[in-house]
Backbone as JSON Lines, residues from 0, in Angstrom:
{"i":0,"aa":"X","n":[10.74,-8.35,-43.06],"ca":[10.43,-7.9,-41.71],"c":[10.85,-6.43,-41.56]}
{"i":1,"aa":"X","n":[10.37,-5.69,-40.87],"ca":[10.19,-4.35,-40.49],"c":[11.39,-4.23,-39.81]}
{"i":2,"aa":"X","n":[12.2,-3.14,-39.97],"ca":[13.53,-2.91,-39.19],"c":[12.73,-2.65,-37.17]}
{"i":3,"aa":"X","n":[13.3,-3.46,-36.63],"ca":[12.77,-3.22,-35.41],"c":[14.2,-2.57,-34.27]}
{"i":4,"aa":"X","n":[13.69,-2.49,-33.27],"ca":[14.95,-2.04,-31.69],"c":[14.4,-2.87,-30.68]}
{"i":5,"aa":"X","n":[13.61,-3.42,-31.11],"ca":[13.23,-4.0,-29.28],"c":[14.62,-4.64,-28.77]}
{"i":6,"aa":"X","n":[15.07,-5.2,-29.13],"ca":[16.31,-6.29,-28.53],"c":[17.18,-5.18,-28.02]}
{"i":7,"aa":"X","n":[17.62,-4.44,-29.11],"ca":[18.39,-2.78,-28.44],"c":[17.82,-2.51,-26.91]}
{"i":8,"aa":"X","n":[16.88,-1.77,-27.27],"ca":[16.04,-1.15,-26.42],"c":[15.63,-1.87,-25.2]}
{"i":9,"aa":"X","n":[15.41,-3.74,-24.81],"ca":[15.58,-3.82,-23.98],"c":[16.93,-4.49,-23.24]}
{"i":10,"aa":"X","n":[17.99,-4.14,-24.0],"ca":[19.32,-4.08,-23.56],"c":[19.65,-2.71,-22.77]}
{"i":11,"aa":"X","n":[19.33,-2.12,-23.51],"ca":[19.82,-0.4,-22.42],"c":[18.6,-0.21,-21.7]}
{"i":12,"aa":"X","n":[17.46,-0.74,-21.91],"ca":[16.81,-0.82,-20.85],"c":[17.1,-1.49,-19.16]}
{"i":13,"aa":"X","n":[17.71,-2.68,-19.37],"ca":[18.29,-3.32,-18.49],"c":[19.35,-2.57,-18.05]}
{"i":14,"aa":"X","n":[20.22,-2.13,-18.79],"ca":[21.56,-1.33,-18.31],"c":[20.93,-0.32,-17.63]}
{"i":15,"aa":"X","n":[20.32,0.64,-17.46],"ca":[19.94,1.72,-16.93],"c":[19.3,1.51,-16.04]}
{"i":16,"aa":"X","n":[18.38,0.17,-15.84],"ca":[17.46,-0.05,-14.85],"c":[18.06,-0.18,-13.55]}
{"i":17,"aa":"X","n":[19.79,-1.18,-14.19],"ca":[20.01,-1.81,-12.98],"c":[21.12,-1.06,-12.2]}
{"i":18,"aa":"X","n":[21.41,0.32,-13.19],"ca":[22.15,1.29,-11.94],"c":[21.49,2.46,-11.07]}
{"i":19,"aa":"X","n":[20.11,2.13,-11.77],"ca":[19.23,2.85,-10.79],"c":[18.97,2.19,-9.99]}
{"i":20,"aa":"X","n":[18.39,0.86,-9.67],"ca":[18.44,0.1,-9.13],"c":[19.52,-0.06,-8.05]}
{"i":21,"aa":"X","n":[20.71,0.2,-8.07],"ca":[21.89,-0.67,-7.79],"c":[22.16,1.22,-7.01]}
{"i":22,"aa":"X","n":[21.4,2.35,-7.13],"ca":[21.71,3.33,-6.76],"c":[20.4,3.34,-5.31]}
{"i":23,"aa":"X","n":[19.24,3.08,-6.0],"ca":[18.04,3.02,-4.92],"c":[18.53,2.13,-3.75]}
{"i":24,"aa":"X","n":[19.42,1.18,-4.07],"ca":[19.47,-0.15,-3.08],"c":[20.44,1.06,-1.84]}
{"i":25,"aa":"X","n":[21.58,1.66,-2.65],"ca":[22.36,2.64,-1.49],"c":[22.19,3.22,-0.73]}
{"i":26,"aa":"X","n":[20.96,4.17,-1.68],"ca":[20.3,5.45,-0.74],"c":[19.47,4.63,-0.01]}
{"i":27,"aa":"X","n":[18.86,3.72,0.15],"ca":[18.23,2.62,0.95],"c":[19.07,2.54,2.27]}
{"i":28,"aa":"X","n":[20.5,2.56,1.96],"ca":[21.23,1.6,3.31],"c":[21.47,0.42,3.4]}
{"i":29,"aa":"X","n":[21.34,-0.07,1.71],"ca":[21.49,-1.92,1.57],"c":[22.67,-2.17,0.84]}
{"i":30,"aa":"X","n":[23.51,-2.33,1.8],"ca":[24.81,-2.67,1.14],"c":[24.79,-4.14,1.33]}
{"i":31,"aa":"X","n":[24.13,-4.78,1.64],"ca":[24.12,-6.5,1.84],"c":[24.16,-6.93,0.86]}
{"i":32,"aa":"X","n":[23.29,-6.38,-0.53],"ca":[23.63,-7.48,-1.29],"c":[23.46,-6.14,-2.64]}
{"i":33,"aa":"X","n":[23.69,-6.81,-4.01],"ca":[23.15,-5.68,-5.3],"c":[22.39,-6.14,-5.71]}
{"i":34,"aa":"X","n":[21.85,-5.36,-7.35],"ca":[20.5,-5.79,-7.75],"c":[20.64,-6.75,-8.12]}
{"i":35,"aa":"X","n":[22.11,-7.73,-8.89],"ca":[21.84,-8.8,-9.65],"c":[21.74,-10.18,-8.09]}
{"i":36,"aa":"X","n":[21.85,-10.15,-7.34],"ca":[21.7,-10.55,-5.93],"c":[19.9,-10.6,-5.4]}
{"i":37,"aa":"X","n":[20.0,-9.5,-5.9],"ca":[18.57,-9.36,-5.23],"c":[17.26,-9.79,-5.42]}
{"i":38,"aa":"X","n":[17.6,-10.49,-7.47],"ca":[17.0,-11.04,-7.96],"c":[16.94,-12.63,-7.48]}
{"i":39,"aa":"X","n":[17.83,-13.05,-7.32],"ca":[18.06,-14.32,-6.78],"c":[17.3,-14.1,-5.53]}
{"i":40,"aa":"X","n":[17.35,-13.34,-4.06],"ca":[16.65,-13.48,-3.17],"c":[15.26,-13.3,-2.8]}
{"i":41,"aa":"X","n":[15.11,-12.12,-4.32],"ca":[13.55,-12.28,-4.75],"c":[13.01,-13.1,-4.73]}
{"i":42,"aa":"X","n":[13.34,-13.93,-5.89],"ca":[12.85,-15.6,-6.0],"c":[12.3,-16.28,-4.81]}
{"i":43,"aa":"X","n":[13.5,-16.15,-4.11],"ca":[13.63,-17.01,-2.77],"c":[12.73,-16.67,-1.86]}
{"i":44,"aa":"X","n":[12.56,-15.68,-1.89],"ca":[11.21,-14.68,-1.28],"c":[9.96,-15.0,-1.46]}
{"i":45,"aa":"X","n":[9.87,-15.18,-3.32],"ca":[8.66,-15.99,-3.34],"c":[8.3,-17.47,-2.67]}
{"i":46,"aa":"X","n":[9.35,-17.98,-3.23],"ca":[9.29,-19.76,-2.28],"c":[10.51,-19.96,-2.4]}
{"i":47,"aa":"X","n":[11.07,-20.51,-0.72],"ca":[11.85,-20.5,-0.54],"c":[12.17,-22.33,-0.58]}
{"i":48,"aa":"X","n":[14.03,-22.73,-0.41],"ca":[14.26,-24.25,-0.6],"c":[14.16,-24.77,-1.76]}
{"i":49,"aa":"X","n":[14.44,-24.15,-2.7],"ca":[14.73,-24.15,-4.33],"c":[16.06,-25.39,-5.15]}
{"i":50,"aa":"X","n":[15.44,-26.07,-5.59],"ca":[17.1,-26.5,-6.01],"c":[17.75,-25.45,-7.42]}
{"i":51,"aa":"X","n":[19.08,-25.95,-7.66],"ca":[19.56,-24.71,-8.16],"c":[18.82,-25.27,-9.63]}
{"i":52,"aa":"X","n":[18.75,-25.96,-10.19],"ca":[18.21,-26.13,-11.37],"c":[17.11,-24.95,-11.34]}
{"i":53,"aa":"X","n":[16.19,-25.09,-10.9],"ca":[14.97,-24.51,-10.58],"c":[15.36,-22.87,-10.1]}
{"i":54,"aa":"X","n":[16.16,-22.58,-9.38],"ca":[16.44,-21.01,-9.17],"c":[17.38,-20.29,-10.36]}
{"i":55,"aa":"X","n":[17.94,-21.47,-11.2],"ca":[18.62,-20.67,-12.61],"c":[17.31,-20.82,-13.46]}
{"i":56,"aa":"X","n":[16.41,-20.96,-13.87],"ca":[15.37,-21.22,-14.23],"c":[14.56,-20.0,-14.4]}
{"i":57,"aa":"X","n":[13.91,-19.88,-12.48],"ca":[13.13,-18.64,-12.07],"c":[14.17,-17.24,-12.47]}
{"i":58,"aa":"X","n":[15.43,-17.16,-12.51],"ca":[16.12,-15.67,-12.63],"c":[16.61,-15.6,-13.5]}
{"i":59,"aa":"X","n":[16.74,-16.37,-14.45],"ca":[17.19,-16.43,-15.79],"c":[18.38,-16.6,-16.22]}
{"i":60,"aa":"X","n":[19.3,-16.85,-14.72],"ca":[20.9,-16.83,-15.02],"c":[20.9,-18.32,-15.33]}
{"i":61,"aa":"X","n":[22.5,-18.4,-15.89],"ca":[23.15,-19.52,-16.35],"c":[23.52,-20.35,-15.39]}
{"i":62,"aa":"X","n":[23.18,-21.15,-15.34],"ca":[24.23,-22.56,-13.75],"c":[25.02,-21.58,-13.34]}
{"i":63,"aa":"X","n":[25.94,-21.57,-14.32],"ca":[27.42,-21.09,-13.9],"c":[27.7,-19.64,-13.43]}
{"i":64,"aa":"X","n":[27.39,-18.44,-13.79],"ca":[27.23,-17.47,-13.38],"c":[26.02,-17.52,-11.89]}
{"i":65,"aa":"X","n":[24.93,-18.58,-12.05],"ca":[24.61,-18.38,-10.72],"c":[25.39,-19.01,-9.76]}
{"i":66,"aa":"X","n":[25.94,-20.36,-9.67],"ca":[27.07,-20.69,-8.64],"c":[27.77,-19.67,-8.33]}
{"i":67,"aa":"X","n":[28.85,-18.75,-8.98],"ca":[29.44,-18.09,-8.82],"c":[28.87,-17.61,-7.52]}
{"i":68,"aa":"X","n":[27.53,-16.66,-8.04],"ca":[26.4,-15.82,-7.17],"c":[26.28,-16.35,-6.05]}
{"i":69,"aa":"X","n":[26.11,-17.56,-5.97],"ca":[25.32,-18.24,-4.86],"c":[26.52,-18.4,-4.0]}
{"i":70,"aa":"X","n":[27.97,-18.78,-4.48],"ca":[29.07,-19.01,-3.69],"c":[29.35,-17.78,-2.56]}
{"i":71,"aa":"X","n":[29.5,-16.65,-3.48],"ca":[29.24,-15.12,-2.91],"c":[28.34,-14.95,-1.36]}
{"i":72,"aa":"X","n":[26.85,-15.09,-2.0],"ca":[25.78,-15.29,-1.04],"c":[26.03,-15.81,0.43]}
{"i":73,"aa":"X","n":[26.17,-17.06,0.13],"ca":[26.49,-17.7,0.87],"c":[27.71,-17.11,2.08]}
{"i":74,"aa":"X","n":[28.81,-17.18,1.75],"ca":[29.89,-16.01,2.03],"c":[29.1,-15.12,3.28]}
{"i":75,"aa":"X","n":[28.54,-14.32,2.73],"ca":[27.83,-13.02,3.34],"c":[26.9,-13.62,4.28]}
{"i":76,"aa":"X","n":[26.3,-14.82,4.06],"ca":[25.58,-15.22,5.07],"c":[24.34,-14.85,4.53]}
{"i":77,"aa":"X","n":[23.7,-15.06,3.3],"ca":[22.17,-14.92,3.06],"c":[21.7,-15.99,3.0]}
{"i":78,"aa":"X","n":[22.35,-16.8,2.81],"ca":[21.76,-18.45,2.04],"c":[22.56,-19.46,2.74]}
{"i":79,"aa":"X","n":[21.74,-20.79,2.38],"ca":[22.85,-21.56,2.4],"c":[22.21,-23.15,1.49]}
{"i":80,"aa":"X","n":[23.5,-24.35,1.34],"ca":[23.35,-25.01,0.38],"c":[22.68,-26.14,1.26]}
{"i":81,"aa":"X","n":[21.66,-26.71,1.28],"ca":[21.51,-27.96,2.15],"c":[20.69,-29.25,0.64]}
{"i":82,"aa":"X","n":[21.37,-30.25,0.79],"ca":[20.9,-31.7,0.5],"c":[20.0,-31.79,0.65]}
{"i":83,"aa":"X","n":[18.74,-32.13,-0.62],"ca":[17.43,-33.26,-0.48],"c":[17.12,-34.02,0.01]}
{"i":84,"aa":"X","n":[16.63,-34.1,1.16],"ca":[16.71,-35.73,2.17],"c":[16.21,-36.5,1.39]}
{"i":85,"aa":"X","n":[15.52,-36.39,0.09],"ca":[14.86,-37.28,-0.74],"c":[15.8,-37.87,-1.9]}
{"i":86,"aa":"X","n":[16.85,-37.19,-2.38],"ca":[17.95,-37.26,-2.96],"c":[19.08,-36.71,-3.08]}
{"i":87,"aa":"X","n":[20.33,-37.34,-2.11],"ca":[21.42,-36.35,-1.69],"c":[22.18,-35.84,-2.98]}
{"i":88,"aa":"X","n":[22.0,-36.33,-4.08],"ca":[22.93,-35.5,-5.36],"c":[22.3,-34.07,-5.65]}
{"i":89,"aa":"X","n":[21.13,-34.14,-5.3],"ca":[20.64,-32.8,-5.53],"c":[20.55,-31.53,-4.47]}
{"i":90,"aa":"X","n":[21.46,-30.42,-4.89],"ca":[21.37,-29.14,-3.76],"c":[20.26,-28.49,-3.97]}
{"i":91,"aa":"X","n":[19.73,-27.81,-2.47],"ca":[19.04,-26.85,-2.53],"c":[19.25,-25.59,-1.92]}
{"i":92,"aa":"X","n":[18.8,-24.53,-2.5],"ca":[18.94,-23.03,-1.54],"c":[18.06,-22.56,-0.5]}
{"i":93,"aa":"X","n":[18.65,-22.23,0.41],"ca":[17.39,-22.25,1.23],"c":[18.18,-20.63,2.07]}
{"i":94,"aa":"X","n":[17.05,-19.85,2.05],"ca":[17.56,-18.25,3.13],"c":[17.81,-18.48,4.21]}
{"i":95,"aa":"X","n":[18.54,-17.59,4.61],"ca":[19.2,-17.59,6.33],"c":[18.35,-16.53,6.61]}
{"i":96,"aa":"X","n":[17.86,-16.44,7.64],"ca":[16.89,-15.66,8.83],"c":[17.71,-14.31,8.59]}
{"i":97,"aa":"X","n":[19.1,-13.94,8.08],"ca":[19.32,-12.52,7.58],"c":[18.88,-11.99,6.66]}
{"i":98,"aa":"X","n":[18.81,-13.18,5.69],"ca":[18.37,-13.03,4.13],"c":[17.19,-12.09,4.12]}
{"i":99,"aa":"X","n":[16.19,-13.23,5.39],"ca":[14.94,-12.79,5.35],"c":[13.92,-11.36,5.75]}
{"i":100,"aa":"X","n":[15.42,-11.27,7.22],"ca":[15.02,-10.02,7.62],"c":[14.78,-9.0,6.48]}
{"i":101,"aa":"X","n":[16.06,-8.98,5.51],"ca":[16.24,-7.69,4.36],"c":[14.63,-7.3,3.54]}
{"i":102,"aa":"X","n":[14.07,-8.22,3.7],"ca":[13.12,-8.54,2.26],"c":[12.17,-7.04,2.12]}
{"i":103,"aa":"X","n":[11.74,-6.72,3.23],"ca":[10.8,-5.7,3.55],"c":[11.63,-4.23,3.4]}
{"i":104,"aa":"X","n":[12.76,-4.0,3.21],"ca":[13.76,-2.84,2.48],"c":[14.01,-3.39,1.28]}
{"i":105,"aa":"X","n":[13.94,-4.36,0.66],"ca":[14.15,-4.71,-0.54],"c":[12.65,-4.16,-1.58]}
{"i":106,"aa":"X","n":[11.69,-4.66,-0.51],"ca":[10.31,-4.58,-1.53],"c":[9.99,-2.89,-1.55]}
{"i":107,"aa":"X","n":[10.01,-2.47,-0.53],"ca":[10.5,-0.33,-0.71],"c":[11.46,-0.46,-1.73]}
{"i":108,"aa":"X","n":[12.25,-0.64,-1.53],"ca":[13.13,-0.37,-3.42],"c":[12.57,-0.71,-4.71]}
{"i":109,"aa":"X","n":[12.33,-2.17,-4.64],"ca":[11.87,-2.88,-5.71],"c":[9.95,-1.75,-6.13]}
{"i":110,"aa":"X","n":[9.28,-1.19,-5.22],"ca":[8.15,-0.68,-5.61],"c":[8.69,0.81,-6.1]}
{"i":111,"aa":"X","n":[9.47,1.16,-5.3],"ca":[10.45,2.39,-5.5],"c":[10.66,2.53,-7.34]}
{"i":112,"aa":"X","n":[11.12,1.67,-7.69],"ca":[11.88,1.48,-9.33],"c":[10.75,1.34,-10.1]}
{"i":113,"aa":"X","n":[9.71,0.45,-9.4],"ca":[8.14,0.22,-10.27],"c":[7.86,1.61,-10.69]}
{"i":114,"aa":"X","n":[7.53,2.11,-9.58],"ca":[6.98,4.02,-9.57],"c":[7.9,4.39,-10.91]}
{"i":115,"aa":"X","n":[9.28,4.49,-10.99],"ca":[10.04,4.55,-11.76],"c":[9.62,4.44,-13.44]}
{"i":116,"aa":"X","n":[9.69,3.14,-13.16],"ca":[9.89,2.2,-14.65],"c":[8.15,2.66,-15.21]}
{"i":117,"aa":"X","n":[6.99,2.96,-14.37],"ca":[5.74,2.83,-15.1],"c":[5.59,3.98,-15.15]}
{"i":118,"aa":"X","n":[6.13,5.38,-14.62],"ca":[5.69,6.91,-14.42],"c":[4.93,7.26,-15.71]}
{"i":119,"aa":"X","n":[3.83,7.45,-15.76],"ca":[3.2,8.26,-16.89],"c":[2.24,7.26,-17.74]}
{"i":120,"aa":"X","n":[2.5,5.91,-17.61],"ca":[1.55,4.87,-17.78],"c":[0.29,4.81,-17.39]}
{"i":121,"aa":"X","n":[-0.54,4.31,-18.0],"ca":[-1.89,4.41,-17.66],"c":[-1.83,2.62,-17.33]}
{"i":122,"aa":"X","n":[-2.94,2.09,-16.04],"ca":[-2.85,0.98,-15.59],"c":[-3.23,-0.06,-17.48]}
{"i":123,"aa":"X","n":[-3.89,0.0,-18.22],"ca":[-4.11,-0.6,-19.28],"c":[-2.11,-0.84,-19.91]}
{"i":124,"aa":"X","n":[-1.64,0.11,-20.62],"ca":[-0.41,0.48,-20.38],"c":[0.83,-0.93,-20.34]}
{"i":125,"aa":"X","n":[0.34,-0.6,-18.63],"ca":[1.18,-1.48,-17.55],"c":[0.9,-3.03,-18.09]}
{"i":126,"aa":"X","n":[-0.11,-3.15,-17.96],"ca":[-0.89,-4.61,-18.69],"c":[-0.4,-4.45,-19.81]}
{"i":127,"aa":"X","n":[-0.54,-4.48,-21.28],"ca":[-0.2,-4.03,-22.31],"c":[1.29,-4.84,-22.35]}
{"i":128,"aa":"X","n":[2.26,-3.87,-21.26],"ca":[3.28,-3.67,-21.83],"c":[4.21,-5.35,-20.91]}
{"i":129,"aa":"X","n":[3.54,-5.5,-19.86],"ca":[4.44,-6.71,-19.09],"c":[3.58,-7.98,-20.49]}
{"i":130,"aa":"X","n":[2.46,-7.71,-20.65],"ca":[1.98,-9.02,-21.43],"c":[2.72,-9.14,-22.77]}
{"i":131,"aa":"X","n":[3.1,-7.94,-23.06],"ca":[4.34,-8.16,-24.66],"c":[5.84,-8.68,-24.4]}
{"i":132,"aa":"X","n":[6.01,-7.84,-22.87],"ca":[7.35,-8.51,-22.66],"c":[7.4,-10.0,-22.03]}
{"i":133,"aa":"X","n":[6.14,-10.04,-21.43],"ca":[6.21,-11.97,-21.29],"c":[6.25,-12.89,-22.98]}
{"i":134,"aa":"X","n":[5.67,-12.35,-23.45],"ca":[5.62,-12.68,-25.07],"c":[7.32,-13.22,-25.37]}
{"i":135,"aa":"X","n":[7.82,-11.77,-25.37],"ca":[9.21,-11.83,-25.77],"c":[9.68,-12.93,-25.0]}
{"i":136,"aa":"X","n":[9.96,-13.28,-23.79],"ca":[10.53,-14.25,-23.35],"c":[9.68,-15.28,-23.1]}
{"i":137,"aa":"X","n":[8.53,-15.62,-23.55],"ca":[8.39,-16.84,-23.98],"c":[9.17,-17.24,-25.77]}
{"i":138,"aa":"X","n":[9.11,-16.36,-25.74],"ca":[9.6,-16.41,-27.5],"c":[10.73,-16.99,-27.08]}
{"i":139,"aa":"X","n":[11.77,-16.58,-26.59],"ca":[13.37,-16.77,-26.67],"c":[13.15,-17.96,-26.05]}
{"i":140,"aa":"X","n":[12.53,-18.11,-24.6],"ca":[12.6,-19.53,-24.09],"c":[12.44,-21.1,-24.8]}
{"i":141,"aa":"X","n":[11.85,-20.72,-25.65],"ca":[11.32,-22.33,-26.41],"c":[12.38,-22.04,-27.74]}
{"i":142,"aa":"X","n":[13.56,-20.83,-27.85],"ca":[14.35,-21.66,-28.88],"c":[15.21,-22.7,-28.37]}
């Protein structure tokens, strides 16, 4: 096999993303929550009332590092934990009406970093380059 960097490369990719990120959210005026936060309320954004199986899943964190998260959350008042009326062993997340307000300063940031992350890309590019990195993590997912 060919000496490769991708794994490098999207390690300090991530590192760099997410203090720009974690800098855009400031100059924003969003001290409510950070980027690794924001991913979680992303999600939630998409469809909300998630059980946690399913929201460590969609963001890629571990149970355990997301409890942590979610304990936090919660705290601050973005979320909260409510029972399956269909099966009480199972929690779900569901946004608090603060959570929700944020979303629309979140998505100005989040397009903010896009502009960012694609500058100089041609739309083919953009395609190209999310369809290799879905690749990659389908790869890792099914070990």
């Amino acid at each position: 096999m060919i000496e490769t960097k991708g794994g490098f490369l999207i390690s300090q990719i991530k590192q760099v993303q997410g203090r720009i990120f974690d800098k855009l959210l400031q100059d924003a005026g969003i001290a409510e929550f950070n980027g690794a936060q924001g991913r979680i309320l992303y999600v939630l954004w998409q469809e909300d009332d998630l059980p946690i199986v399913e929201l460590s899943r969609r963001t890629g964190l571990a149970k355990t590092t997301l409890t942590s998260m979610l304990d936090r959350m919660e705290g601050q008042g973005h979320l909260a934990r409510c029972y399956d009326p269909r099966d009480r062993r199972q929690i779900r997340i569901r946004l608090t009406e603060s959570a929700r307000a944020l979303e629309t300063k979140y998505r100005d940031v989040s397009d903010e970093m896009s502009r960012i992350f694609y500058r100089d890309f041609t739309d083919e590019e953009i395609l190209a380059l999310d369809a290799a990195l879905a690749k990659v993590l389908h790869n890792l997912e099914t070990v």
